[in-house]
C-alpha positions as CSV (number, residue, x, y, z in Angstrom):
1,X,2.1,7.9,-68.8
2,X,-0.7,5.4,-68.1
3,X,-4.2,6.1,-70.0
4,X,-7.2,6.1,-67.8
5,X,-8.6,3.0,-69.8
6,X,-5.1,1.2,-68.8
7,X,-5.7,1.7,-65.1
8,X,-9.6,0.4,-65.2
9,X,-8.5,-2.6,-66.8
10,X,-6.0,-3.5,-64.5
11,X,-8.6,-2.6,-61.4
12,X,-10.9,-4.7,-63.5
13,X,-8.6,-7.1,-63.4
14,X,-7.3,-7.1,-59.8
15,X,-11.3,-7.0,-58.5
16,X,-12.3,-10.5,-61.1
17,X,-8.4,-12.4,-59.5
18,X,-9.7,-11.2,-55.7
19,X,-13.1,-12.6,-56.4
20,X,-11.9,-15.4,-58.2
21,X,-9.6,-15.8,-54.8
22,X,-12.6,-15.7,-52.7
23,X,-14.8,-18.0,-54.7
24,X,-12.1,-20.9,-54.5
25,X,-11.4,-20.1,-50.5
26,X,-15.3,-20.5,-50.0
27,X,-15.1,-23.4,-52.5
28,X,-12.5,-25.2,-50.5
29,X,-14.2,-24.8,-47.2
30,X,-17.5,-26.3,-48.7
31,X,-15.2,-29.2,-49.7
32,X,-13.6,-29.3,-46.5
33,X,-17.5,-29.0,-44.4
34,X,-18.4,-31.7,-47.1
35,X,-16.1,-34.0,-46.0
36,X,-16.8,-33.7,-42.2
37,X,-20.3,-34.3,-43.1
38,X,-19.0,-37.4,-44.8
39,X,-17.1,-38.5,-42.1
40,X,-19.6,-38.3,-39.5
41,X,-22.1,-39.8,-41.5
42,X,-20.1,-42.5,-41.2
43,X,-18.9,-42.2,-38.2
44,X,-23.0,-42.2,-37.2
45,X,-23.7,-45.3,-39.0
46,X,-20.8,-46.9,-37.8
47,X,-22.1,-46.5,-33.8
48,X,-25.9,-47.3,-34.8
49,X,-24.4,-50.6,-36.2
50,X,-22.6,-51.2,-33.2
51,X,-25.4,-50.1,-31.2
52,X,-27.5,-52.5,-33.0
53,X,-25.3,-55.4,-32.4
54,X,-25.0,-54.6,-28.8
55,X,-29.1,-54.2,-28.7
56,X,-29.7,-57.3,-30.5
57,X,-27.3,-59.4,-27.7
58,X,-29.7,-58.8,-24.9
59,X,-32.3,-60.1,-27.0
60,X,-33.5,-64.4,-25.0
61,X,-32.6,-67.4,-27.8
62,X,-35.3,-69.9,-28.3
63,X,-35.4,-72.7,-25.8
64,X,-36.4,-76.3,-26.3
65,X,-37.1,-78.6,-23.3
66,X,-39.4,-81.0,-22.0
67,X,-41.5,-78.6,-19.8
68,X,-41.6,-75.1,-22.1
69,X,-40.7,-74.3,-25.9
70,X,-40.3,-70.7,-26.1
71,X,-39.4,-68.6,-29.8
72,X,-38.8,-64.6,-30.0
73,X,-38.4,-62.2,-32.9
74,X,-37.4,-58.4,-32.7
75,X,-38.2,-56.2,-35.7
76,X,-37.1,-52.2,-35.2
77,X,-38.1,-49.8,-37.3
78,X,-35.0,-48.0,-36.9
79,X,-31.3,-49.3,-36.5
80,X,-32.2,-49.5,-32.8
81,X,-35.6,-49.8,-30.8
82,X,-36.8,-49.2,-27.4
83,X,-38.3,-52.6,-27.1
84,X,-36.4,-55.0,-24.9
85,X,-37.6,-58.8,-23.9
86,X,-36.1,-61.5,-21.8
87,X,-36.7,-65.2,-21.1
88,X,-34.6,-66.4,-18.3
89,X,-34.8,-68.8,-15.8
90,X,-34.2,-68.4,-11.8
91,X,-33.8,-72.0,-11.1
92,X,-35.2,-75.2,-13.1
93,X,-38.8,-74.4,-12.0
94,X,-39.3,-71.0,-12.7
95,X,-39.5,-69.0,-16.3
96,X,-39.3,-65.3,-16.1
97,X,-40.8,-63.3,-19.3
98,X,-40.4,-59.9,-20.0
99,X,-40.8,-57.1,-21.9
100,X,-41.1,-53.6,-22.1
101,X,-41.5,-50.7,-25.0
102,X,-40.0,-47.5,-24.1
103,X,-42.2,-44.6,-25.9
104,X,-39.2,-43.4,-28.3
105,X,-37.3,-44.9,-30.7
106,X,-33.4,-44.7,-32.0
107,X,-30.6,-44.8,-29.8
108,X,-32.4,-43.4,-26.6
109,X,-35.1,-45.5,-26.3
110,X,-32.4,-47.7,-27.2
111,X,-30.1,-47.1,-24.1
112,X,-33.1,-47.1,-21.7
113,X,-34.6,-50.3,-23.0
114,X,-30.9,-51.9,-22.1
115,X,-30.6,-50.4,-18.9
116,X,-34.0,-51.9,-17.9
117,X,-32.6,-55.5,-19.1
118,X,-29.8,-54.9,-16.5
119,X,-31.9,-53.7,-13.5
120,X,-34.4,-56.8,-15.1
121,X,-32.3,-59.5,-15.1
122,X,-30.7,-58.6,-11.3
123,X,-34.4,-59.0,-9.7
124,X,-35.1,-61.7,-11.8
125,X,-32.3,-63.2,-10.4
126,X,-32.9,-62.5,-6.8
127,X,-37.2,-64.5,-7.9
128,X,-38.5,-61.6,-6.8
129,X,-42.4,-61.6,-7.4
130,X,-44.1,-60.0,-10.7
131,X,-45.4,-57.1,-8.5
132,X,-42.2,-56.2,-7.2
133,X,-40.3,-56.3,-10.3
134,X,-43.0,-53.4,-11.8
135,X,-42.4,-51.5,-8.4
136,X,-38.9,-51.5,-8.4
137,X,-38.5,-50.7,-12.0
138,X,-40.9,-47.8,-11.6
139,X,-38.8,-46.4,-8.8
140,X,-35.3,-46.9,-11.1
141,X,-37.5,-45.0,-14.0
142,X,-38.8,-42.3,-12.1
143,X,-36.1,-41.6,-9.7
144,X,-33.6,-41.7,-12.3
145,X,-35.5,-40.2,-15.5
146,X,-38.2,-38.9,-14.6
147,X,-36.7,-35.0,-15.8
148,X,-36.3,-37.1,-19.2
149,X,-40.0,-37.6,-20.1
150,X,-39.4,-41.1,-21.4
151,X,-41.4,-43.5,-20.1
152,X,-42.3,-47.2,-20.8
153,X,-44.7,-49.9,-20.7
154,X,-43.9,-53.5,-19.2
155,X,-45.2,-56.7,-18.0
156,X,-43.6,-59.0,-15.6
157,X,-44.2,-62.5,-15.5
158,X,-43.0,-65.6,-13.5
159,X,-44.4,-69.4,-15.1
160,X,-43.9,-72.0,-12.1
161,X,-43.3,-75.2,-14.8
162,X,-43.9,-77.9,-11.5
163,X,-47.3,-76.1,-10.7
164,X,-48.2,-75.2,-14.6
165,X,-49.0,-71.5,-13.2
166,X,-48.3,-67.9,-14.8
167,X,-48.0,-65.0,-12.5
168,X,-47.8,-61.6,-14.5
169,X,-48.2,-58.3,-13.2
170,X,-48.4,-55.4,-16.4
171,X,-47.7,-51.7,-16.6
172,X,-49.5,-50.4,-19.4
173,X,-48.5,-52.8,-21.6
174,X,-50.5,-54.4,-24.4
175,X,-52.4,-58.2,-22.9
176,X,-50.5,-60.7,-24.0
177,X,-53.0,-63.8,-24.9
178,X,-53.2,-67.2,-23.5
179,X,-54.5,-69.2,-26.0
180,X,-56.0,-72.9,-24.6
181,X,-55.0,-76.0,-26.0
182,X,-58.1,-76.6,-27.3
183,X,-57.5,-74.4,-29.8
184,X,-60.0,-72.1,-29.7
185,X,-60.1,-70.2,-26.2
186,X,-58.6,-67.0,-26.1
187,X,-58.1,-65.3,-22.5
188,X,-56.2,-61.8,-22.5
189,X,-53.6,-61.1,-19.1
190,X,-54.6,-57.5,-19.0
191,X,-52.2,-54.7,-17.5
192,X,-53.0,-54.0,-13.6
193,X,-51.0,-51.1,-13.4
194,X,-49.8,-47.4,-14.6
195,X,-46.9,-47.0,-17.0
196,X,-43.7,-47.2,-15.7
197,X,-42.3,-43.6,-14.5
198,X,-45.3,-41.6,-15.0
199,X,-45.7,-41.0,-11.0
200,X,-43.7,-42.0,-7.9
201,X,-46.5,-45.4,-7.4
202,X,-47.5,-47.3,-10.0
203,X,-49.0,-50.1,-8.4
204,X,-52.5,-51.0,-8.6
205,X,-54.6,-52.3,-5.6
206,X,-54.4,-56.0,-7.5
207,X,-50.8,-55.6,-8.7
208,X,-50.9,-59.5,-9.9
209,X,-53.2,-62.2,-11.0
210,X,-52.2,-65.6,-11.6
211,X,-53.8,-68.2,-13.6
212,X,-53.5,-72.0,-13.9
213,X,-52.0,-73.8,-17.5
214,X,-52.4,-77.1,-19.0
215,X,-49.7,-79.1,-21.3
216,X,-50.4,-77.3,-24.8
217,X,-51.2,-74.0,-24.1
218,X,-49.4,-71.1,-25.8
219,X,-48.6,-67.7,-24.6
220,X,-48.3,-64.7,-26.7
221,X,-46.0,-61.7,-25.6
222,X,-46.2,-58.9,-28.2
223,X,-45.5,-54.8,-28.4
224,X,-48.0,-52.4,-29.6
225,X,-46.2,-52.5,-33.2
226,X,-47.4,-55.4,-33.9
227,X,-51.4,-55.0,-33.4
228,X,-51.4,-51.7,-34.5
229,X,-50.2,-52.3,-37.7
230,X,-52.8,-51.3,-40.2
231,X,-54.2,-52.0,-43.4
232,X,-54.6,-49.7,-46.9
233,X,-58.1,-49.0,-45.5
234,X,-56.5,-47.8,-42.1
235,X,-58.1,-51.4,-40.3
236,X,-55.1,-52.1,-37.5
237,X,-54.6,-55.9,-37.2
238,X,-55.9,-55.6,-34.0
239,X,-55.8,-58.4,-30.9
240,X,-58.0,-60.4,-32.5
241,X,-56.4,-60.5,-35.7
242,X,-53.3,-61.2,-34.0
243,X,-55.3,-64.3,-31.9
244,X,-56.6,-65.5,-35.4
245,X,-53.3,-65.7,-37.2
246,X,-51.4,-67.2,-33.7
247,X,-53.5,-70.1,-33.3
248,X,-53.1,-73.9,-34.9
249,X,-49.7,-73.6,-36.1
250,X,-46.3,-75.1,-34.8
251,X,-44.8,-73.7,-32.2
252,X,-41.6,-72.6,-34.0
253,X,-43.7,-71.4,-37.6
254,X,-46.0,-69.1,-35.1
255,X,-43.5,-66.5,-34.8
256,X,-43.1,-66.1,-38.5
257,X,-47.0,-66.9,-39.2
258,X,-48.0,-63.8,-37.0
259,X,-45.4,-61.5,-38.5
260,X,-45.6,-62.9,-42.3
261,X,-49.4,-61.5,-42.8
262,X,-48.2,-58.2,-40.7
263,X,-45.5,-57.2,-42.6
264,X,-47.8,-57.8,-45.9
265,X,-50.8,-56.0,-43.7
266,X,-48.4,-52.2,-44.1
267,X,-46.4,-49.8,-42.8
268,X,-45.8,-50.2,-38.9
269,X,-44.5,-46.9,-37.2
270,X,-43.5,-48.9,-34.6
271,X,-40.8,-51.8,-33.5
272,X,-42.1,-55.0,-33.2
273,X,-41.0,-57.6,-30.6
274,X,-43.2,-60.9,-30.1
275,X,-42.5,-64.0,-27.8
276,X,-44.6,-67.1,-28.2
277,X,-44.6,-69.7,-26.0
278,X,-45.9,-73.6,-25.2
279,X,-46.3,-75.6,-21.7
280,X,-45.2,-79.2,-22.7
């Protein structure tokens, strides 16, 4: 005959082996949830590289000839950006520069900013005018994405190297500078127009300006990220900051003269993308 003390040990027993059973089932399942996690952490990282890589192809070389010397640089703040640029020419006369800043960052900011290099680059390649490239990008944006509520700022702009002339035509994006060869004039190209895919027209009842250049002067393409960069008293660099640092230096140490005293200057919560350029 079994005592009753017997039979609550063994129930004891049998309840401490079924929670025991239960702790290592739940114990293997957080090892198994672990490992997915794992896995597509690095899985993730594996496509940002990738991502990054294919990002940074679209991205103009610097170009060295007799009639322009053009440099670039392209600093995310993430993995991937949704700033995009492109120097390319339509024939031997005629530089295109562009560049646009999709408001959003990772991958997609990252995926819109490439799609606008293709629909770019086809228009580019057809010399369609400043003005038209913004109106025909803002009818891709908004016809396409406008559900999305991603939007972008741009500028356009064709340099004709026989007539020494820049045509540009913005869309909310930040005035890149002309700065003179003498070294001390600054002119801003301001934007004409609305952000790209905010409404159905964009354009602006002067869509265009176009200005005359002389052998020397330097052009300065940037994103937001760089003059809003900012200080440990909260002071943002600012375009005139950015016009200090950009002046008297070599063509191919300007680049890396603006973004030097930036990246020392803080934080940015922003990518940065700048294109400097000089008429020969």
């Amino acid at each position: 005959m079994v005592s009753p003390d017997s039979e609550e040990n063994t129930n004891d027993a049998e309840r401490l082996r079924e929670r025991i059973s239960a702790l290592e089932r739940t114990l293997d399942a957080t090892r198994t949830q672990l490992r997915s996690h794992i896995n597509r952490a690095k899985s993730l990282d594996i496509d940002f590289n990738l991502a990054a890589k294919i990002h940074f192809t679209l991205l103009p070389q610097p170009i060295r000839n007799d009639r322009i010397e053009i440099d670039v640089r392209y600093i995310p703040i993430e993995k991937v950006g949704g700033d995009y640029c492109q120097v390319r020419f339509c024939d031997k006369d005629t530089c295109y520069i562009t560049m646009c800043d999709v408001v959003g960052h990772g991958v997609q900011g990252a995926l819109l900013a490439t799609r606008v290099s293709s629909e770019v680059r086809h228009w580019i390649l057809k010399g369609q005018p400043p003005r038209n490239i913004v109106q025909l990008l803002n009818s891709f944006i908004y016809d396409n994405f406008a559900e999305t509520g991603m939007f972008l700022t741009f500028i356009a702009s064709r340099i004709d190297l026989e007539r020494r002339q820049i045509t540009w035509s913005g869309a909310g994006h930040p005035s890149p500078l002309l700065i003179r060869s003498d070294g001390t004039t600054v002119e801003r190209l301001p934007s004409q127009n609305l952000l790209i895919g905010v409404q159905e027209e964009c354009l602006a009842d002067e869509p265009e300006h176009t200005l005359s250049l002389n052998p020397g002067d330097r052009l300065v393409f940037h994103t937001d990220g760089l003059t809003e960069t900012t200080d440990s008293t909260g002071k943002q660099l600012g375009i005139d900051g950015l016009a200090t640092v950009a002046m008297c230096v070599e063509l191919f140490d300007m680049a890396d003269q603006i973004l030097d005293p930036v990246a020392k200057y803080g934080p940015t919560t922003d990518d940065r993308t700048l294109i400097v350029a000089e008429i020969k």
